[in-house]
N, C-alpha and C positions, 0 to 999 in steps of 0.2 A: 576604690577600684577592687581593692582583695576583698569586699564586703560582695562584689556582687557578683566577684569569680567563685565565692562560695558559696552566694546564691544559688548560680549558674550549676553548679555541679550534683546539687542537689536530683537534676534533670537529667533522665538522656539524650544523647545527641541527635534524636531523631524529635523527641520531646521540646528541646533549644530552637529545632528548626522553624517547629507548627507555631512555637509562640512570635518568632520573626518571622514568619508568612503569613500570621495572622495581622501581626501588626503593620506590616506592609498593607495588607489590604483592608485596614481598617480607614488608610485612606482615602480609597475609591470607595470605600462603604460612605464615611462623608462628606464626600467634596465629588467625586465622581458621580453627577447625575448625567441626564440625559442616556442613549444606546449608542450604539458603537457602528451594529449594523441596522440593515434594512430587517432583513429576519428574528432579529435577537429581538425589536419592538412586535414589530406589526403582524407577526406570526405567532406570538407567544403574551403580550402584555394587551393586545387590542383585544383576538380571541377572546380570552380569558376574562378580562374584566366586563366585558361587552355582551358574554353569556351570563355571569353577576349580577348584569341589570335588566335581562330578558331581551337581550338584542343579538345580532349574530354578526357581525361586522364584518368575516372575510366569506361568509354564504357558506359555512362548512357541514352545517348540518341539514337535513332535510326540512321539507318546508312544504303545507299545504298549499302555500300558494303558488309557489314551483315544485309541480309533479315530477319534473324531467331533471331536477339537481343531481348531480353525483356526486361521488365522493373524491376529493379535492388533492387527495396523494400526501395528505400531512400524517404522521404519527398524531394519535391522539391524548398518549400516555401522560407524557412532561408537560403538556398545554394542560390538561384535564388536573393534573396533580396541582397547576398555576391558578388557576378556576379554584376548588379547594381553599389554597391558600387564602384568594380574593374575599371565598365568602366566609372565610374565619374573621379578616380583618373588619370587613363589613359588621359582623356581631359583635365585634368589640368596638365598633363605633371610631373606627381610625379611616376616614372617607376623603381629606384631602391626598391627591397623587403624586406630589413630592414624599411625603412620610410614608406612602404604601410602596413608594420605591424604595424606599431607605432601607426598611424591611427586607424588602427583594434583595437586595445588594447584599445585605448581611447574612442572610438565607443563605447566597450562592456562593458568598466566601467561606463560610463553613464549611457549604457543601465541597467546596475545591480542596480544602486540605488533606482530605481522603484520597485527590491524587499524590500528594505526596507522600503520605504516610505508605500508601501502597507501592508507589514508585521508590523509597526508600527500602521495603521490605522485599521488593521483588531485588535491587542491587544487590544488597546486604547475601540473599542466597546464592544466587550467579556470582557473586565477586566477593568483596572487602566492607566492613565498617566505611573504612577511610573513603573508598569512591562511592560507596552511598550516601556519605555525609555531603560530598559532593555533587550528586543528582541532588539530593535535596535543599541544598541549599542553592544551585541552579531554580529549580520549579519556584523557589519562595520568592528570590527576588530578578529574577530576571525581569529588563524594564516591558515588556507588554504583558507577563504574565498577572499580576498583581490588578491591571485594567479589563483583561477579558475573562478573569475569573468572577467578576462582580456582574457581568455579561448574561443575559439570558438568552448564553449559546447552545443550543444543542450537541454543539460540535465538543463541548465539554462536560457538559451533565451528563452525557452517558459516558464517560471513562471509567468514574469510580467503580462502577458495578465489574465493569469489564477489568478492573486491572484488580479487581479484588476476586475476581477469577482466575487470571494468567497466576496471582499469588500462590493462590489454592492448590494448581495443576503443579507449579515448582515445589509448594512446601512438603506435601505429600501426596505422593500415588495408592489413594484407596477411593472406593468406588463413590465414600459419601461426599469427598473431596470433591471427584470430577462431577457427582451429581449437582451440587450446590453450585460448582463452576459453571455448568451449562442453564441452571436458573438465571446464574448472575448474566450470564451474555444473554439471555431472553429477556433481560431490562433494559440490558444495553441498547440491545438490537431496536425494543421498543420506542425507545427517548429516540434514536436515531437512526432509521432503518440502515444507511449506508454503512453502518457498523460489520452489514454483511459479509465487505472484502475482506475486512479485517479477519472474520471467523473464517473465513475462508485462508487466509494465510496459515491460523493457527491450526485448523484442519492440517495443513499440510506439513507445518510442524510437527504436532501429534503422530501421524503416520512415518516422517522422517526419523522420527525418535521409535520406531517399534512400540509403542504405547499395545497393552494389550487389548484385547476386543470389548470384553467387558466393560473398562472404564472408558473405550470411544462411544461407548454404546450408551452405559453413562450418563455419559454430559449431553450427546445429543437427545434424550430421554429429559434432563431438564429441560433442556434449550427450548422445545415443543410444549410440553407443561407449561411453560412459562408464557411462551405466544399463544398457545391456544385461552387464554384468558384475558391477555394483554389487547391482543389483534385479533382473535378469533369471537372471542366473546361477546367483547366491548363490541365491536365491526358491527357481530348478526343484531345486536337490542339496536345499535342505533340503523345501521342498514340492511338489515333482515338478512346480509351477506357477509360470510365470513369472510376477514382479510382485506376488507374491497379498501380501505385505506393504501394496504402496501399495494394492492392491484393498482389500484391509482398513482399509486409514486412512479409503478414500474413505466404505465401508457404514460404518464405526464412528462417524464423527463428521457422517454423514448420519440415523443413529438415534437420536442421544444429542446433539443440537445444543441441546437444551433442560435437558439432564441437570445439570449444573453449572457453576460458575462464571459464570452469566452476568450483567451489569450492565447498567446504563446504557446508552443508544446514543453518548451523549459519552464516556464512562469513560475509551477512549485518547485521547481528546484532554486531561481530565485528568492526564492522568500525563502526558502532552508537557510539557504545561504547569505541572507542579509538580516534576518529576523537575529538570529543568533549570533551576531557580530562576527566579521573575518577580525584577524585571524584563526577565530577560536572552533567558529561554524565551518571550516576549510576541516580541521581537526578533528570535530564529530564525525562530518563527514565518512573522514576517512576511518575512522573507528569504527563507526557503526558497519559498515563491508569490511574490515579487518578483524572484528569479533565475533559474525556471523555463527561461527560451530559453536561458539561457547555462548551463546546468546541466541538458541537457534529458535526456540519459543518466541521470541518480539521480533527476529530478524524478519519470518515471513511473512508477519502479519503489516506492517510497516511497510513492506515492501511489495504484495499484493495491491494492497488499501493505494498507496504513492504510483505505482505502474496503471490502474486504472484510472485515476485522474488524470494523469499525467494525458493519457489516451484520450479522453471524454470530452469532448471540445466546450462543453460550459465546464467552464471554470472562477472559481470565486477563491478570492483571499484565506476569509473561514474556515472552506474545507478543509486547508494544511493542517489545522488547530487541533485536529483530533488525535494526532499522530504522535503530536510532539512531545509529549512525557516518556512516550513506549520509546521513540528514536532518542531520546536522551540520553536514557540506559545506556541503551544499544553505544552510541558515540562515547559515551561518556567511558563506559569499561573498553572500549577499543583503544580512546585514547591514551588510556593507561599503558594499556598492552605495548602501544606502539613506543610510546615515550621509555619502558622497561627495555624495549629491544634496542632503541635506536638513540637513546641517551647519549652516550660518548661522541655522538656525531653531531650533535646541536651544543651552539656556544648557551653557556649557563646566559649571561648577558640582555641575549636574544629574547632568550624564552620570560624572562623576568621585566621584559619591554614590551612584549606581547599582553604579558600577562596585566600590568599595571594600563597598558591602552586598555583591554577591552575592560577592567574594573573600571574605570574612569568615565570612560563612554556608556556605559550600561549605567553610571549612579545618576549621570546626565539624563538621560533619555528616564529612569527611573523617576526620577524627582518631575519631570517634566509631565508624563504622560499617568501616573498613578492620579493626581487630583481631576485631572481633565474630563471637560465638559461635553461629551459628544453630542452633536448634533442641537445644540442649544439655541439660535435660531428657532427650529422646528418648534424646539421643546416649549421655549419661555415666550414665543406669540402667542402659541394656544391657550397656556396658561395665565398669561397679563387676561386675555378676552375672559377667560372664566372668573376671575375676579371682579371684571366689570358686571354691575348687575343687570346694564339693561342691554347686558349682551345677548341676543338670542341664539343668532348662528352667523357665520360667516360664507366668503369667497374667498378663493385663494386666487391673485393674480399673477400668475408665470408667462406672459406673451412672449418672453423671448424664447419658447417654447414653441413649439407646428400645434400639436395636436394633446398635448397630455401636458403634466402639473405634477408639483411637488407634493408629494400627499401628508397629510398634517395629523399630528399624534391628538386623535380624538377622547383618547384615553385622559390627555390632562386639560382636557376640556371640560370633561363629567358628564357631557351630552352626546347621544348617538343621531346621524341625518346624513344626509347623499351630502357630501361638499361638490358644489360646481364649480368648475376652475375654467377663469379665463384665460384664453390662448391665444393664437394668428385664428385656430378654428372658433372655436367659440369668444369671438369679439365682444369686446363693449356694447354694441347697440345687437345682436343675441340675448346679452348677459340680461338688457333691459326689458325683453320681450319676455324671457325666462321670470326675471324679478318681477313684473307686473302680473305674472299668474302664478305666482305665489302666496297662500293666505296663512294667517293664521299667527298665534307669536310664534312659530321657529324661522318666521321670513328674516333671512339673514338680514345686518344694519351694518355690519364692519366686514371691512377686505385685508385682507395682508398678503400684500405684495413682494415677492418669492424675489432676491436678486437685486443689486442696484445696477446692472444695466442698464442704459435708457429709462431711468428709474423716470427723470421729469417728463419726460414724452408720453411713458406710458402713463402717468398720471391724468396729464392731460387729457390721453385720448380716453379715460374712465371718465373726468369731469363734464365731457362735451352732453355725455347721458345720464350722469348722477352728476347735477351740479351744486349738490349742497355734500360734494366730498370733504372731509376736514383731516388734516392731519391729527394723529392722535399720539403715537410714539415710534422708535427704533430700537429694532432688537438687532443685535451684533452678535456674529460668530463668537466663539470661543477661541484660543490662541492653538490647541488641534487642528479645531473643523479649518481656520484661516492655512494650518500648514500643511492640510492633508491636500486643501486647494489648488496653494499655490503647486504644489509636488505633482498631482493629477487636478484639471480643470476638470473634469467629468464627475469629483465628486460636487454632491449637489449641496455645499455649506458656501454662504451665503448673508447677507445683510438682509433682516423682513422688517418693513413699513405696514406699518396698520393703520390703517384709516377707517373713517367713521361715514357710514352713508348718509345718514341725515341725524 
C-alpha cells in the first residue's frame, strides 16, 4: 500500500484523476457494445460507415437520381470526421463491426477525458485545487458518465472544444486567447449546432463582465473563421449553398417541434435531479444559483442552453448531457460555498450519511451500467445473420406494431438494402406478394421478429404464406435494455426470433 501511495504521488491530482477515468471507461471500451441511443447509431455509425462502402443510408447527400433531395439539418463535421475514421480502419484491414466498435469506443474515451481535464482546469481558476479535485473526480466516475462517454453522442463530442474555450476566456484576457476561443466554439458549434444557446449564454456573460470590445470582437472573428469552412465551405462543395445544413436544422425542427419526443415542461429538471443522485443533485442544485457571480461565465450559458429546452416541447433525455460538466462546476463550487456558510447549522452525522448513501448508490449503478449492453437485441440479430453465409437479406417482423418497425443496425450486418418490415399494414400475405417480386441474391431468406408479444400467433400467421418457416435462434435483451423496459414500456428492448424462410 505505501509502494503505491508513492507511486500515486509521483502524479498530479488532476493527472490521478485521468488515470481513474480512464480506467473506469476502459470498461465500457470492452464490455460496453452495442448504442445507448437512437441517434448516437443510426446518425453517426450508419452514415459513416455506409458512405465507406458507397451507399448513403440516411439519404443525406445529393443524388442524381433525386433532383429534389435537401439537405437533411444534420452537422456534417463529427459524422464526416467518423467516415474518415471508417475508411482508415478499412485500409488496415480491421472489417468485422464488433472490433471497429471497440476502436470507436476507445477513440471516444479519450476523446472524453478532455472534459475533465478542462473541467478540472476551468474549477481550479474560479475556486480551489480541493473542489477541482472534486469536479473531477465527479466527471470520472459518476455511474452514467463512464457509459455515455464511450457513446457516439454528439451531445458530448462537442464539449471539449467548447470548454477548452470558457478555459482560455478565464486563464487570460488577451486577444489571441479570445481569438482561439471563438475557433474553439466554431467546432463546437459544428459537432453540434444547438451549442448555439450555450454561446449565446456566454455572449451574455462576456458583456455582463465589461469584457472590452476588441476581445468580443475577437472571439466572434474566430467563431465565423471557423464556420465559414466548417458549414460554409463544406455546405457550398456538397450543396452548392452555404449553411444549408444548419438552414436545415433551423426549418426541420421548426416543423416537427411537436413531432416526438416531447414531455413534461419539468422533465430536464427531472433528470438533473435524478441522474445526479438526491441528496447530492438537491446540492448542486442549489450551488449552482448560489455561485452564479462567482461563476458567472458557466452560469449563463447553462442556463440559456437549460431555459430553452425546458421551453421547446421536443424533448429528449440526451439533450441534458451537454450541460452537465459546465453545471457541475457551477453546483459543485456553490456547494462549497453554501456548506462554508451554513456548517454549524447541519449535524456532522447527517451530512456523513448523505455522503456514504450517494457513494454506495453511485458504486452500484457504477458497476452495473459501465459493462452494459445497449440495445443488444437489435445489435446481435443482425450480426448472428451476417455470419450465416447463406444469409442474403432479411424482414423485420413488429405486427404488434399499426404501421412502422424497429429498425435494425445494418452496419453490423456489412450489407446495405431497403429492410421491409412487417406490420398490421404490411401483413403476411403483402409481405408474400412483395417477396415474390423480388429477384436476385439479395431476396431476403431470414425474418427476425421484433418482441415476444403474441410471438406464437404472429408466427403462425407468417407460416400460413411462408410455410417452410423454421426456427433458427433467440436473441435476449441485455440486463439494461430488460430494465430500461421494465422502467418505461416505450423503450423498444426486446426478445428477437430469427427465423429461416426456406
Amino acid at each position: 500500500m505505501n509502494t503505491f501511495k508513492l507511486y500515486l504521488q509521483k502524479y498530479t491530482p488532476l493527472q490521478q484523476i485521468l488515470f481513474l477515468a480512464f480506467a473506469v471507461r476502459l470498461i465500457s471500451v470492452f464490455f460496453s457494445r452495442g448504442f445507448g441511443f437512437h441517434d448516437d447509431h443510426f446518425l453517426i455509425i450508419e452514415a459513416s460507415q455506409s458512405w465507406v462502402d458507397g451507399h448513403d443510408y440516411n439519404n443525406w447527400l445529393p443524388s442524381e437520381t433525386d433532383p429534389n433531395r435537401q439537405p437533411s439539418g444534420h452537422p456534417l463535421f463529427y459524422v464526416g470526421f467518423q467516415f474518415l475514421f471508417f475508411k482508415l480502419l478499412k485500409i488496415l484491414s480491421i472489417t468485422d463491426p464488433q472490433t471497429k466498435m471497440f476502436f470507436v469506443r476507445l477513440l471516444h474515451a479519450l476523446w472524453s477525458l478532455l472534459i475533465i481535464k478542462y473541467a478540472y482546469k476551468i474549477t481550479e481558476k474560479l475556486s480551489t485545487i480541493k473542489i477541482a479535485n472534486y469536479v473531477g473526480v465527479f466527471l470520472a466516475v459518476f455511474w452514467f458518465m463512464p457509459f455515455i462517454s464511450v457513446r457516439n453522442l454528439a451531445e458530448l463530442v462537442c464539449l471539449p472544444p467548447l470548454m477548452l474555450g470558457i478555459f482560455l476566456i478565464i486563464e487570460k484576457q488577451t486577444f489571441k486567447n479570445y481569438l482561439f476561443a471563438g475557433l474553439l466554439f466554431g467546432v463546437a458549434f459544428s459537432i453540434r449546432f444547438q451549442i448555439v444557446f450555450m454561446l449565446a449564454g456566454l455572449g451574455i456573460a462576456i458583456l455582463i463582465l465589461k469584457t472590452p470590445f476588441k476581445y468580443i470582437l475577437s472571439i466572434v472573428l474566430g467563431f465565423i473563421i471557423t464556420i465559414l469552412f466548417t458549414c460554409g465551405l463544406v455546405d457550398y462543395i456538397i450543396w452548392k449553398i452555404p449553411f444549408a445544413e444548419f438552414m436545415g436544422y433551423v426549418q426541420y425542427n421548426l416543423d416537427n417541434a411537436n413531432s416526438y419526443g416531447t414531455d413534461n415542461w419539468h422533465m430536464y429538471f427531472d433528470l438533473l435531479l435524478g441522474l445526479l443522485i438526491p441528496p447530492l443533485s438537491f446540492v448542486l442544485f442549489a450551488g449552482y444559483f448560489y455561485s452564479y457571480k462567482k461563476t458567472i461565465i458557466l452560469f449563463w450559458p447553462v442556463l440559456i442552453y437549460f431555459a430553452f429546452h425546458t421551453y421547446f416541447p421536443n424533448k429528449q433525455e440526451r439533450f441534458i448531457l451537454t450541460i452537465i460538466p459546465i453545471y457541475l462546476i457551477g453546483g459543485t463550487i456553490g456547494a462549497f460555498m453554501l456548506y462554508e456558510k451554513y456548517k454549524p447549522k447541519f449535524s456532522a452525522k447527517l451530512i456523513k450519511i448523505c455522503i456514504w448513501f450517494v457513494i454506495g448508490l453511485n458504486t452500484i449503478l457504477l458497476a452495473f451500467l459501465s459493462p452494459s449492453y445497449g440495445k443488444r437485441h437489435r445489435v446481435e440479430s443482425v450480426y448472428y445473420l451476417s455470419k450465416l453465409p447463406d444469409c442474403n437479406a432479411f424482414y423485420i417482423e413488429d405486427s404488434n406494431k399499426e404501421d412502422d418497425f424497429l429498425m435494425p443496425p445494418l452496419f453490423y450486418f456489412g450489407k446495405w438494402f431497403s429492410v421491409y418490415g412487417i406490420n398490421k399494414v404490411n401483413n403476411p400475405e403483402k409481405t408474400l406478394s412483395y417477396y415474390n417480386g423480388q429477384k436476385g441474391k439479395d431476396k431476403p431468406n431470414y425474418i427476425i421478429f421484433m418482441q415476444a408479444e403474441h410471438i406464437d400467433e404472429r408466427v403462425a400467421e407468417v407460416k400460413k404464406y411462408f410455410p417452410k418457416l423454421t426456427y433458427v435462434t433467440t436473441i435476449t435483451p441485455s440486463n439494461l435494455d430488460q430494465l430500461l423496459y421494465w422502467l418505461n414500456p416505450l423503450n423498444d428492448n426486446h426478445t428477437a426470433y430469427i427465423y429461416k424462410l426456406s
